[in-house]
N, C-alpha and C positions, 0 to 999 in steps of 0.2 A: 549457943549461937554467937557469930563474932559481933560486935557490936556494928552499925551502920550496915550490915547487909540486908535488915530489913526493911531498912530505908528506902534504898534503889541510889545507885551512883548517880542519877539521873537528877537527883533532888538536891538544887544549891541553895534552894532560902534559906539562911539562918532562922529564919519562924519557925518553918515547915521542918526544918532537922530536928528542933529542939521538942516541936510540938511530939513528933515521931518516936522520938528517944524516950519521950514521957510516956506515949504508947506501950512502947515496945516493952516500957517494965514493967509492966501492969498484970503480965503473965506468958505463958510460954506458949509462943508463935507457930503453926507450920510454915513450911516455905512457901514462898509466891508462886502459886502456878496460874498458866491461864486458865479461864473459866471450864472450857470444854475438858481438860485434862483434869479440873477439879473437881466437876459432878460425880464422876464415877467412884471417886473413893473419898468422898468428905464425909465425913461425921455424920449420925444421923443424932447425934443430942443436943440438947440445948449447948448454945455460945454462941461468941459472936464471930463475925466475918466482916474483913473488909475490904474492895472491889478498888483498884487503883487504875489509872488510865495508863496501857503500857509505854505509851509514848513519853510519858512525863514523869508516869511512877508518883503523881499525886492522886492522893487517894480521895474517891468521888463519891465513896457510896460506904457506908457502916449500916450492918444490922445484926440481926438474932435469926440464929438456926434452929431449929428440932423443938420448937414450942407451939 
């Protein structure tokens, strides 16, 4: 993955980038899709997800799947 694409071009805070980039290491990402494109074929195992607001591409909501 290129680095900053799972940010969102969208996202200027210097916080929010760095916070993001710390995220993003932490393990390997799928792509951002909207929600309704992403039920159909999301994981059914344990991990986590995180939910961003498309307008801003800040992310609003973290949690765990398949537990």
């Amino acid at each position: 993955m290129i680095r900053g694409m799972w940010t969102g071009e969208r996202v200027r805070d210097p916080v929010l980038v760095d916070a993001y980039a710390a995220v993003e290491d932490l393990a390997s990402w799928s792509p951002w899709l909207p929600l309704v494109d992403a039920v159909p074929v999301a994981p059914r195992e344990p991990g986590a997800y995180l939910l961003r607001d498309p307008a801003t591409q800040v992310v609003v909501h973290v949690g765990m799947a398949g537990e």
